[in-house]
PDB file of the backbone (N, CA, C, O) and the ligand in Angstrom, with CONECT records:
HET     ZN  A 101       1
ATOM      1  N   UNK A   1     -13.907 -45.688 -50.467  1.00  0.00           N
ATOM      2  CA  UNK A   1     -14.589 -45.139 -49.290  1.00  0.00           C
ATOM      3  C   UNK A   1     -14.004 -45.715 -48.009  1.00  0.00           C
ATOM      4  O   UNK A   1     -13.997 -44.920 -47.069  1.00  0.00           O
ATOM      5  N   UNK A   2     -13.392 -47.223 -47.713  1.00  0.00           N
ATOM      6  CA  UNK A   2     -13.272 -47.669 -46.869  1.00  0.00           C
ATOM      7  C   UNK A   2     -11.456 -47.111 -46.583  1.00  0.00           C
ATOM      8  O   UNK A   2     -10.998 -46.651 -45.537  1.00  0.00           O
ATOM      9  N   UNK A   3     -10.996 -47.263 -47.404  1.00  0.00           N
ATOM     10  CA  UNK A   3      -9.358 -46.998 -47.781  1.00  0.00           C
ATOM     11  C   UNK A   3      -8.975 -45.792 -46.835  1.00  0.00           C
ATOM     12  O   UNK A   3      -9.946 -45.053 -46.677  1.00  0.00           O
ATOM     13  N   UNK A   4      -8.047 -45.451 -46.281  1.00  0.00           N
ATOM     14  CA  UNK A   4      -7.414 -44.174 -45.878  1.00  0.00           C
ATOM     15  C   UNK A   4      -8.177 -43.295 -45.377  1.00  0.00           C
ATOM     16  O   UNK A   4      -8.053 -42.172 -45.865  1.00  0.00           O
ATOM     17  N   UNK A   5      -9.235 -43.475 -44.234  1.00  0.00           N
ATOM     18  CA  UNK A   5     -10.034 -42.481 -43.425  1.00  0.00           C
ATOM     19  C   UNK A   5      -8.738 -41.730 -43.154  1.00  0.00           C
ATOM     20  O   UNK A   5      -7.640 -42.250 -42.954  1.00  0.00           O
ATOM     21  N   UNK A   6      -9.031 -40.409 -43.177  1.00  0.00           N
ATOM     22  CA  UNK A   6      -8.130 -39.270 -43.068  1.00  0.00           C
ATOM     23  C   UNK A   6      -8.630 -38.988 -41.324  1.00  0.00           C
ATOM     24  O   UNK A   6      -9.585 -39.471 -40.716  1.00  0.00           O
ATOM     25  N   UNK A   7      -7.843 -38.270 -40.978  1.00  0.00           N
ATOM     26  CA  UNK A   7      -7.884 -37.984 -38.929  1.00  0.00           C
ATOM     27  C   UNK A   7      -7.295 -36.682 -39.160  1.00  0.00           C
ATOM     28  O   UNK A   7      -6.161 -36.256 -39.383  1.00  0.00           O
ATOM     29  N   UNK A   8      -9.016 -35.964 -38.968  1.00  0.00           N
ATOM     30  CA  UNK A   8      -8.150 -34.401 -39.037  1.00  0.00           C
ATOM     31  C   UNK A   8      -8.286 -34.127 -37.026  1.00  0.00           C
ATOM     32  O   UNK A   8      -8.425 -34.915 -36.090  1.00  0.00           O
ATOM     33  N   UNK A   9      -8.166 -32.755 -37.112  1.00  0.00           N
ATOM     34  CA  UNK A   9      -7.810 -32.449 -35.983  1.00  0.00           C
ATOM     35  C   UNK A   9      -9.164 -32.439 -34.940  1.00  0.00           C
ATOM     36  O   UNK A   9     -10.293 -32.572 -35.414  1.00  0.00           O
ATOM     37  N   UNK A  10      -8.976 -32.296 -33.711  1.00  0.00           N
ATOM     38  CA  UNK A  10     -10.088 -32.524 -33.419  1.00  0.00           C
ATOM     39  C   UNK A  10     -10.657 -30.813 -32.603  1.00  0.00           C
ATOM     40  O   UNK A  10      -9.832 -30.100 -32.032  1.00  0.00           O
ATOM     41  N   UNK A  11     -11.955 -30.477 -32.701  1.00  0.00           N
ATOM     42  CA  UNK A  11     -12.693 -29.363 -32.204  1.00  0.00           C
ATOM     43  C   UNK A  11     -11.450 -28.562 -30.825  1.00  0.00           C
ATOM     44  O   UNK A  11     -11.017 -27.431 -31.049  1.00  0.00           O
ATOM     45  N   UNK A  12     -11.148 -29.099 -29.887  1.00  0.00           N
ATOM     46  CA  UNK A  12     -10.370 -28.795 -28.740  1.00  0.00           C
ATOM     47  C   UNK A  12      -8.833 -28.014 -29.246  1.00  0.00           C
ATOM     48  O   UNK A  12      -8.370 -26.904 -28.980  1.00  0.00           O
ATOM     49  N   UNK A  13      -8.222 -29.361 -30.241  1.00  0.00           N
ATOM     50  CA  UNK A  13      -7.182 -28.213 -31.021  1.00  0.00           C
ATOM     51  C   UNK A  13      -7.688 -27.213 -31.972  1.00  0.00           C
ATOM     52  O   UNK A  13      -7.165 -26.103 -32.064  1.00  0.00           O
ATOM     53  N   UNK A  14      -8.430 -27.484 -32.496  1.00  0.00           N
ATOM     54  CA  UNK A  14      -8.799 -26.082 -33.385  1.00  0.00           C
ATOM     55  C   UNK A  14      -8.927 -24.755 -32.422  1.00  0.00           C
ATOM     56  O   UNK A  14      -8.453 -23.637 -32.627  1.00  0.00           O
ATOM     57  N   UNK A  15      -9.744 -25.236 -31.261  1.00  0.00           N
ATOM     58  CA  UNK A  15     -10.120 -23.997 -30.595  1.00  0.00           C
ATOM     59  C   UNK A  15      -8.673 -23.186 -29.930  1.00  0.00           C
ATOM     60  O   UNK A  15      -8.474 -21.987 -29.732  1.00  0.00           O
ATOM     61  N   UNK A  16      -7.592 -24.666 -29.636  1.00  0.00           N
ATOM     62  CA  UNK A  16      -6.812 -23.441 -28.532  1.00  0.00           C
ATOM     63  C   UNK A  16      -5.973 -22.836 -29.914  1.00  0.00           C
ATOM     64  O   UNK A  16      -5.410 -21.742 -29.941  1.00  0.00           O
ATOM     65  N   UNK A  17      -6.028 -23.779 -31.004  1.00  0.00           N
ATOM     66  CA  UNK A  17      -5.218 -22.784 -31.722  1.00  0.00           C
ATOM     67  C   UNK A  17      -6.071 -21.306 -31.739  1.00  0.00           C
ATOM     68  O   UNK A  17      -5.484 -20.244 -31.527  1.00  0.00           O
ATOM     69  N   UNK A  18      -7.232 -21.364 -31.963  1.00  0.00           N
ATOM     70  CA  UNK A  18      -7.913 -20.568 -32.901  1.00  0.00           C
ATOM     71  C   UNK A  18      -7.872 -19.043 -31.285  1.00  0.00           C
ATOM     72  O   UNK A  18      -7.570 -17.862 -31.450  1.00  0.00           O
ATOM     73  N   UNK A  19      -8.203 -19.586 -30.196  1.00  0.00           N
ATOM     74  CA  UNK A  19      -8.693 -19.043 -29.132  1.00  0.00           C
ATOM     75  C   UNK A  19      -9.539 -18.509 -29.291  1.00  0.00           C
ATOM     76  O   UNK A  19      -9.710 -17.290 -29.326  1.00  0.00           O
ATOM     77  N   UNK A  20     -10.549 -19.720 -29.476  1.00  0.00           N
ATOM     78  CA  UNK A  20     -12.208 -19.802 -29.643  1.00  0.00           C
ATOM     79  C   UNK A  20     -12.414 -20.215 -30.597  1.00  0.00           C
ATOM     80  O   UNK A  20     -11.611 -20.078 -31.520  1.00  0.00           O
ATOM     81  N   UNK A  21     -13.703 -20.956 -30.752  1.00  0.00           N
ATOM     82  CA  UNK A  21     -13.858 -22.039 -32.126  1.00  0.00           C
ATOM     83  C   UNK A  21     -14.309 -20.713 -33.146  1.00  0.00           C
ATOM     84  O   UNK A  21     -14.703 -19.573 -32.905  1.00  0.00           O
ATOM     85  N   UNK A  22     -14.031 -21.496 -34.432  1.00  0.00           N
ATOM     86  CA  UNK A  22     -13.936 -21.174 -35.434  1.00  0.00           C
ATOM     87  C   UNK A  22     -15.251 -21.779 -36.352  1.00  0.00           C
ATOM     88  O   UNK A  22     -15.464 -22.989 -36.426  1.00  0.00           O
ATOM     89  N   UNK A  23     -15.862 -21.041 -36.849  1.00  0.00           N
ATOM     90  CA  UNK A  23     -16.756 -21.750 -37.707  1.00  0.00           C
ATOM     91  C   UNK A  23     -16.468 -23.268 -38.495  1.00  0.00           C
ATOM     92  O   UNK A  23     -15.669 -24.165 -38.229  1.00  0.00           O
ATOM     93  N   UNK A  24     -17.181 -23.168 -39.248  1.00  0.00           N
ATOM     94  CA  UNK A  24     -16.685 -24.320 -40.143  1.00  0.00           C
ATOM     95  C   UNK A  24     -17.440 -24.865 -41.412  1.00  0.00           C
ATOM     96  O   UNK A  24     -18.609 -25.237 -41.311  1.00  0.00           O
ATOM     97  N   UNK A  25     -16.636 -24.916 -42.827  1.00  0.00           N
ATOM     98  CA  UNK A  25     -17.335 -24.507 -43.778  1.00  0.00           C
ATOM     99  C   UNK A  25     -17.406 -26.587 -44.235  1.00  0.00           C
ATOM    100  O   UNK A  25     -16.511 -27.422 -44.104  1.00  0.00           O
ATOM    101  N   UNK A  26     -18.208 -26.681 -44.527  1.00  0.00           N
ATOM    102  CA  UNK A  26     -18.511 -27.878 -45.376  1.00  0.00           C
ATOM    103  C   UNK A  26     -19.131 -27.983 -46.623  1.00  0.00           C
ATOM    104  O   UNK A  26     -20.098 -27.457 -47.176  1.00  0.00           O
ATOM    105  N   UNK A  27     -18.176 -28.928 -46.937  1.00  0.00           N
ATOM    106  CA  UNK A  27     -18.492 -29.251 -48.729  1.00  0.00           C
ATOM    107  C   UNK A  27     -18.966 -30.349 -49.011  1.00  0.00           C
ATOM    108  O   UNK A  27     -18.331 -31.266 -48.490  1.00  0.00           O
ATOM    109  N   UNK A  28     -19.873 -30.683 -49.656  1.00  0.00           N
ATOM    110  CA  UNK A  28     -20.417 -31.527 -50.139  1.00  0.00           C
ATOM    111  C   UNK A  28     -19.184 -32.871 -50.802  1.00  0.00           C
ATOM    112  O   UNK A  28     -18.493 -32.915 -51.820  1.00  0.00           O
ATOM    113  N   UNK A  29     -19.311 -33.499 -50.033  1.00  0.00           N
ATOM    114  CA  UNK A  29     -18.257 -34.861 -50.720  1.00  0.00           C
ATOM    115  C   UNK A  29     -17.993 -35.383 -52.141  1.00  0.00           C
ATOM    116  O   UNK A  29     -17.087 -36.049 -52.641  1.00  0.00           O
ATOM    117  N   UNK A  30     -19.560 -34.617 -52.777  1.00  0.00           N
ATOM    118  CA  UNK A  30     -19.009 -35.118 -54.649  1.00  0.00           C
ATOM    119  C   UNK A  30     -18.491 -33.698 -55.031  1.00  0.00           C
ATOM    120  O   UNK A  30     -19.200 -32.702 -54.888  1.00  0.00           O
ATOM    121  N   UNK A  31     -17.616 -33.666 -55.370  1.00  0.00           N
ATOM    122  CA  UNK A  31     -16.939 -32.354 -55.931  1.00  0.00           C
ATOM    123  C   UNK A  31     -17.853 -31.971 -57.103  1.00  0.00           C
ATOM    124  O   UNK A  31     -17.968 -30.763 -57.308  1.00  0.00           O
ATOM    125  N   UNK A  32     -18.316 -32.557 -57.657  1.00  0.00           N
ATOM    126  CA  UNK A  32     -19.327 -32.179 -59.131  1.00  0.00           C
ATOM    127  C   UNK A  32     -20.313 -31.256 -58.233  1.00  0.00           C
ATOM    128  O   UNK A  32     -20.644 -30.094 -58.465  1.00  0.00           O
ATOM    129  N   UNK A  33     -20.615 -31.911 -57.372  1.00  0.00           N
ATOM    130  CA  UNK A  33     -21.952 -30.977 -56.968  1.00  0.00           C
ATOM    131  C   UNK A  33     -21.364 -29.558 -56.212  1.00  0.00           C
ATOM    132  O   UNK A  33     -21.961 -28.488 -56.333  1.00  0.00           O
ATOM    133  N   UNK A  34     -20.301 -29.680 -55.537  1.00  0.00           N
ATOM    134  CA  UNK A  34     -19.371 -28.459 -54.689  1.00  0.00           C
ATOM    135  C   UNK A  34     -20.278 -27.511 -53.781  1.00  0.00           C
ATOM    136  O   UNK A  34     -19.892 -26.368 -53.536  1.00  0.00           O
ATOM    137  N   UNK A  35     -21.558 -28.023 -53.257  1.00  0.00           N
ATOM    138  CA  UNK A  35     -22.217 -27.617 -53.014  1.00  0.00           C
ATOM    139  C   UNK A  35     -21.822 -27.105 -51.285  1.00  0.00           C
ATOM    140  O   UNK A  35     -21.771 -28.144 -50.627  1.00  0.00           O
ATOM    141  N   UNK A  36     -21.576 -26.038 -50.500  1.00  0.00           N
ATOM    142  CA  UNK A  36     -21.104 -25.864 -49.635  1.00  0.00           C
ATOM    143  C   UNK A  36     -21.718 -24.899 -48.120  1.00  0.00           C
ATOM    144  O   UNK A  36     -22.195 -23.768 -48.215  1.00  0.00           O
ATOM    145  N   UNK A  37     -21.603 -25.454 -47.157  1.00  0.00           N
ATOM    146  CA  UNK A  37     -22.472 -24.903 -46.144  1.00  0.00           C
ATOM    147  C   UNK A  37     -21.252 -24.378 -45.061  1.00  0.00           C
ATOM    148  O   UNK A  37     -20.303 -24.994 -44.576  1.00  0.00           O
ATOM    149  N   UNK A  38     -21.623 -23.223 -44.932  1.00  0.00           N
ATOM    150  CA  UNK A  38     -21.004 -22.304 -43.495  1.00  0.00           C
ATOM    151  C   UNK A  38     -21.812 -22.224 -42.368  1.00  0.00           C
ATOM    152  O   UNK A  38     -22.929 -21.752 -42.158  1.00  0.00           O
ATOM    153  N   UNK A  39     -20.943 -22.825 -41.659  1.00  0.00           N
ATOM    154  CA  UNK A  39     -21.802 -23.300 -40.400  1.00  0.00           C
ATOM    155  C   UNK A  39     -21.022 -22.208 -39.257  1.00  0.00           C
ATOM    156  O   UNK A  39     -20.008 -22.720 -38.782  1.00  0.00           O
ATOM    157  N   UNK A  40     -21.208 -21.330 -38.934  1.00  0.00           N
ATOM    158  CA  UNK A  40     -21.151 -19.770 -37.700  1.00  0.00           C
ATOM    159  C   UNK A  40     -20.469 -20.865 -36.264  1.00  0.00           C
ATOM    160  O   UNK A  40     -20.651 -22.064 -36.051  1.00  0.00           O
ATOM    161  N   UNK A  41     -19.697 -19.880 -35.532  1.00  0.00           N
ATOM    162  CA  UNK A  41     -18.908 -20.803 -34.434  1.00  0.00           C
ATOM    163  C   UNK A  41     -19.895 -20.743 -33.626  1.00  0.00           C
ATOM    164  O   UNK A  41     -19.492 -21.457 -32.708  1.00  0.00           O
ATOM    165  N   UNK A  42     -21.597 -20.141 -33.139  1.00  0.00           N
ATOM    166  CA  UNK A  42     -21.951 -20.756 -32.020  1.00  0.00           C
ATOM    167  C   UNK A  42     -22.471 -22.031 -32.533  1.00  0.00           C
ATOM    168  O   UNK A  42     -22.359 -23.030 -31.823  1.00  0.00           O
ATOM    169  N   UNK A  43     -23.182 -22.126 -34.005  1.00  0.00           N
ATOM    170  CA  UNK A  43     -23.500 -24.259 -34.362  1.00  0.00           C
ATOM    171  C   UNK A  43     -22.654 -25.212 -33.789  1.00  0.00           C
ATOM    172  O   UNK A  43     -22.969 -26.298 -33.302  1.00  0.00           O
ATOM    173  N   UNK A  44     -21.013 -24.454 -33.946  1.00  0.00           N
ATOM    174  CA  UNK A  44     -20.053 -25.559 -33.583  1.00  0.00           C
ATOM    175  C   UNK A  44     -20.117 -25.268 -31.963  1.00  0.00           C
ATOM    176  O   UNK A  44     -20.103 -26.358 -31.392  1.00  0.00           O
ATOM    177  N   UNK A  45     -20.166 -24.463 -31.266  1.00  0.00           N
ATOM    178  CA  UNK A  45     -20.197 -24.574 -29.909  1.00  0.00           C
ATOM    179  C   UNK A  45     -20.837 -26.086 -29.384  1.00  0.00           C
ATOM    180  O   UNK A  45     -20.381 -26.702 -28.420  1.00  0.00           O
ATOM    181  N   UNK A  46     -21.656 -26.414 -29.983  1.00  0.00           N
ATOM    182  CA  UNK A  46     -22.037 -27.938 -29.343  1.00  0.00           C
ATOM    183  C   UNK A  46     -21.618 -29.166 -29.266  1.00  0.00           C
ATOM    184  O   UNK A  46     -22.005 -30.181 -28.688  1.00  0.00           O
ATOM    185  N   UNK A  47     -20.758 -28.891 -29.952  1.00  0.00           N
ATOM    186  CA  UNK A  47     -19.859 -30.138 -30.049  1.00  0.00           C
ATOM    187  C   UNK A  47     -18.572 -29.687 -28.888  1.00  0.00           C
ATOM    188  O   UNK A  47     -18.023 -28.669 -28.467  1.00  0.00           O
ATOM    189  N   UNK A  48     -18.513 -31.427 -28.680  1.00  0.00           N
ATOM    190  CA  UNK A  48     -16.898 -31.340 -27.351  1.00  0.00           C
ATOM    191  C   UNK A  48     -15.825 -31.160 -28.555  1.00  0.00           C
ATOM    192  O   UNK A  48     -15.736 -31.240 -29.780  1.00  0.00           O
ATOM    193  N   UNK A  49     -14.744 -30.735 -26.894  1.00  0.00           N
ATOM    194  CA  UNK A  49     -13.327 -30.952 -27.549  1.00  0.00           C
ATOM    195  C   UNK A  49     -13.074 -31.859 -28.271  1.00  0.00           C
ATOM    196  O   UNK A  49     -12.595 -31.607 -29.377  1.00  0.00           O
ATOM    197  N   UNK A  50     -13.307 -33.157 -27.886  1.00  0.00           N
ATOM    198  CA  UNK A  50     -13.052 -34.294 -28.443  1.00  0.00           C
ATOM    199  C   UNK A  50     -13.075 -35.193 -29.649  1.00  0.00           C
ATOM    200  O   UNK A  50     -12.502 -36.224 -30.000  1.00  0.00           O
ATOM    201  N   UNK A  51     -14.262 -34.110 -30.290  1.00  0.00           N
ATOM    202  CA  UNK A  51     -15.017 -34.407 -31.598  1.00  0.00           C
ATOM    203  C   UNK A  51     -13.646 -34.184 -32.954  1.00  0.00           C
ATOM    204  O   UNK A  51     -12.974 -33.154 -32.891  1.00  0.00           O
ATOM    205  N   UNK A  52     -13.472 -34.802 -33.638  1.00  0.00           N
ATOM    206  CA  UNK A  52     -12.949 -34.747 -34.312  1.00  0.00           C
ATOM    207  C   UNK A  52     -13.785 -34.111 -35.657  1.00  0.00           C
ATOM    208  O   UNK A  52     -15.011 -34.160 -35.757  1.00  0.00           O
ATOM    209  N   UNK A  53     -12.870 -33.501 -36.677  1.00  0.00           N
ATOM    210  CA  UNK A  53     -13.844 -32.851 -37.909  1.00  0.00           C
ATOM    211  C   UNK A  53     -14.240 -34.172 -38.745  1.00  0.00           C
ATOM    212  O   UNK A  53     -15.272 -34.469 -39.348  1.00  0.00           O
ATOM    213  N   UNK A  54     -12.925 -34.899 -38.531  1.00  0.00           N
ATOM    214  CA  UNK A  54     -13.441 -36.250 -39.832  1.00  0.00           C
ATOM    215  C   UNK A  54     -15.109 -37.319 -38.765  1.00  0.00           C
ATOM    216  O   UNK A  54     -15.886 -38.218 -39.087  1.00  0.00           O
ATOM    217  N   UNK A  55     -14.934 -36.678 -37.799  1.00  0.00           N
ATOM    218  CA  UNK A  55     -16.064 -37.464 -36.877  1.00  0.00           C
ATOM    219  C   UNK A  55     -17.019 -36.991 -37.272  1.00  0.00           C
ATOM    220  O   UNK A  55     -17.885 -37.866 -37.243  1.00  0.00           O
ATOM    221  N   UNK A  56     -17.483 -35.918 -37.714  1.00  0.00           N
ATOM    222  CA  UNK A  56     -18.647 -35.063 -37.980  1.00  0.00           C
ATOM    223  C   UNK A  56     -18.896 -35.267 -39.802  1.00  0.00           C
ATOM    224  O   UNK A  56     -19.983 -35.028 -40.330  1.00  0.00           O
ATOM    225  N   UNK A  57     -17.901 -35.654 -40.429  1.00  0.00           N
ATOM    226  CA  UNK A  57     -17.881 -35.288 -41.983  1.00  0.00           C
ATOM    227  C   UNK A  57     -19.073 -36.354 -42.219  1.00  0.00           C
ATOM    228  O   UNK A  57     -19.898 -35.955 -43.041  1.00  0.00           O
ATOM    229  N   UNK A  58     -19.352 -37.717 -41.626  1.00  0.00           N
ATOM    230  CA  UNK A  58     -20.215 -38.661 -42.216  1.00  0.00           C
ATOM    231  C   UNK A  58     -21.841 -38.138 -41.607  1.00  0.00           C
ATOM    232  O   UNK A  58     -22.754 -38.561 -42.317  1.00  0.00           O
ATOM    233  N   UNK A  59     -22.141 -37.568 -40.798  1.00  0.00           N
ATOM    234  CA  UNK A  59     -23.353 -36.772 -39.921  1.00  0.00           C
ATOM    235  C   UNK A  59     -23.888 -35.777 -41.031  1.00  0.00           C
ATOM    236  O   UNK A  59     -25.107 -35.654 -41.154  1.00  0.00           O
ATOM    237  N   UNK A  60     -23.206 -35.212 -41.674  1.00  0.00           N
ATOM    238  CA  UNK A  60     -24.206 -34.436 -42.819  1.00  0.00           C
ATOM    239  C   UNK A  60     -23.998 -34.949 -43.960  1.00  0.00           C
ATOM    240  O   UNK A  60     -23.026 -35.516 -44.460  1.00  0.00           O
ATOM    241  N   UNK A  61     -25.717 -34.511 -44.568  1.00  0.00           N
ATOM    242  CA  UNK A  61     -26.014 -34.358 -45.741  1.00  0.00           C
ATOM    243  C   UNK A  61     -26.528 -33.677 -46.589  1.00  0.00           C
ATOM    244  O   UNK A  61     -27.439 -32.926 -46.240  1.00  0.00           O
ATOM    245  N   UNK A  62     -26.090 -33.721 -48.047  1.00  0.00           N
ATOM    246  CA  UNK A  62     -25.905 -32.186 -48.507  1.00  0.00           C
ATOM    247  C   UNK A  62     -27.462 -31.746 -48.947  1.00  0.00           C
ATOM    248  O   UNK A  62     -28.109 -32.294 -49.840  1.00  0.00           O
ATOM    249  N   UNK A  63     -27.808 -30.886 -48.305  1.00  0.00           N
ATOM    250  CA  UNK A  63     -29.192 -29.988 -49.163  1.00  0.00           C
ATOM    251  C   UNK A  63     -28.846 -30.190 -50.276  1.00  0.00           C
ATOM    252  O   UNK A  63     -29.293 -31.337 -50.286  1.00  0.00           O
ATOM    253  N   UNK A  64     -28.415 -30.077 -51.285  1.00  0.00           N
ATOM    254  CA  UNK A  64     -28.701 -29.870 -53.016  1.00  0.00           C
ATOM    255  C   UNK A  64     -28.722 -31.229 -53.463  1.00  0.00           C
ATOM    256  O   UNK A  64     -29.768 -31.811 -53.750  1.00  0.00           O
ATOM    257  N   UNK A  65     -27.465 -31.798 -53.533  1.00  0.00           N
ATOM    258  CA  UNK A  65     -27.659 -33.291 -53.600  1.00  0.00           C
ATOM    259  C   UNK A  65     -28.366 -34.558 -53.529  1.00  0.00           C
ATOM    260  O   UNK A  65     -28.737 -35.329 -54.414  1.00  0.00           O
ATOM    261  N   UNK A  66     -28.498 -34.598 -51.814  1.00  0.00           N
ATOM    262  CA  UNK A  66     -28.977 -35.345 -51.252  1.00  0.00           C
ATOM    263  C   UNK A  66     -27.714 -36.882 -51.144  1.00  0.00           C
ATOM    264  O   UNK A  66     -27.886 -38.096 -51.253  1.00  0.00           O
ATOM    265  N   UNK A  67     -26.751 -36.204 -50.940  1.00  0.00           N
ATOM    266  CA  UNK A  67     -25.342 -37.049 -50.971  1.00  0.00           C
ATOM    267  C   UNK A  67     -25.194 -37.219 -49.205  1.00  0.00           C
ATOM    268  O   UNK A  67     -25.613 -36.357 -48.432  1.00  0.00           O
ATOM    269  N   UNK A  68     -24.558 -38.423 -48.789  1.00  0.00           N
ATOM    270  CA  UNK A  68     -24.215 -38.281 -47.626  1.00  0.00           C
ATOM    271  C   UNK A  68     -22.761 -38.103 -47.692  1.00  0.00           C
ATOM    272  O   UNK A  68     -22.021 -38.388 -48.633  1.00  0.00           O
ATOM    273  N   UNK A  69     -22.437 -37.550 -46.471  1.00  0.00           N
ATOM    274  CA  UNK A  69     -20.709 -37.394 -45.642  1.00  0.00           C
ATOM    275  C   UNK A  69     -20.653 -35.896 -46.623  1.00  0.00           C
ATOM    276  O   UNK A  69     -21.477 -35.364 -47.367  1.00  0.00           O
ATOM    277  N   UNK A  70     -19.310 -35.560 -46.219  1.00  0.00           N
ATOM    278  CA  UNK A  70     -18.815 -34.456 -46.303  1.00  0.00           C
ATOM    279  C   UNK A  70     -17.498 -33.930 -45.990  1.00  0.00           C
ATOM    280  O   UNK A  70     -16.923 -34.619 -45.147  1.00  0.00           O
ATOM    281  N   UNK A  71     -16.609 -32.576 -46.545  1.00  0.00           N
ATOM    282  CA  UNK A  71     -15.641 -32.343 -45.997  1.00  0.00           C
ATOM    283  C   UNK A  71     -15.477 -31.717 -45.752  1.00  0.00           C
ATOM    284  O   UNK A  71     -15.427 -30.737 -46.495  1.00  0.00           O
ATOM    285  N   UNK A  72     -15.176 -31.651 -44.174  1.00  0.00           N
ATOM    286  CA  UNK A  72     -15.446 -30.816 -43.333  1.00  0.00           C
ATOM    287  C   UNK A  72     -13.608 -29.751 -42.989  1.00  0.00           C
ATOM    288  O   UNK A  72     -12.561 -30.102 -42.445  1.00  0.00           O
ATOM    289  N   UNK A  73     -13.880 -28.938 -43.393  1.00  0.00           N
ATOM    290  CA  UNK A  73     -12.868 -27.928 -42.613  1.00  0.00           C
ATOM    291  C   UNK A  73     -13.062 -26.437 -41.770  1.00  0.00           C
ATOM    292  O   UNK A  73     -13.988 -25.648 -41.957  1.00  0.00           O
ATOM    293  N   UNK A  74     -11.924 -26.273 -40.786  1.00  0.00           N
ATOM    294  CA  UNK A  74     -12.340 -24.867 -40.449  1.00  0.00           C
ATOM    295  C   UNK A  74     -11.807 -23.947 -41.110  1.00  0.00           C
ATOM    296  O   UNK A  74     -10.801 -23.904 -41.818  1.00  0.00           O
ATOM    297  N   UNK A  75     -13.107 -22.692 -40.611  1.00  0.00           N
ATOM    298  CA  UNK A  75     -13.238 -21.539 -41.213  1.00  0.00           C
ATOM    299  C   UNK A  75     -12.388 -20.791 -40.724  1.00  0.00           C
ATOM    300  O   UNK A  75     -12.807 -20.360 -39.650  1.00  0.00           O
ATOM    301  N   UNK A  76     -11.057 -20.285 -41.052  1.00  0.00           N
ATOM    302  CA  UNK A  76     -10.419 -19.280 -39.854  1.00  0.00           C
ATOM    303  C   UNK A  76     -10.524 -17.959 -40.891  1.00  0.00           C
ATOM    304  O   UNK A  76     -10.159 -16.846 -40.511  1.00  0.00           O
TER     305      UNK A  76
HETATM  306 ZN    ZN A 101     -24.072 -32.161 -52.983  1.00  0.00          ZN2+
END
């Protein structure tokens, strides 16, 4: 858990790639459970540019589970 925090991109590049944010689907961090939430681009509207996805992955937790963190990618 502590080993190799991954640094994905952050909300600001997604958007100019995307030209306009992009949803963003999250998965539940134990792959056994694969339990997965689509989150619509105005949820992500609240977050800054600045926010990174791996910044957000430890902030949820999964409805089915009850697991914390997550992996977070966008929806294009
Ligand atoms: Zn889960």
């Amino acid at each position: 858990m502590s080993q190799g925090r991954e640094q994905k991109i952050t909300l600001g590049e997604m958007r100019a790639g995307q030209g306009g944010t992009p949803g963003l689907l999250v998965y539940c961090a134990d792959y056994r459970c694969g339990h997965m939430v689509r989150l619509a681009p105005d949820e992500v509207e609240k977050w800054a540019d600045d926010v990174r996805l791996s910044d957000l992955e430890p902030q949820f937790t999964c409805t089915k589970c009850g697991r914390r963190g997550a992996d977070v990618r966008p929806d294009f």
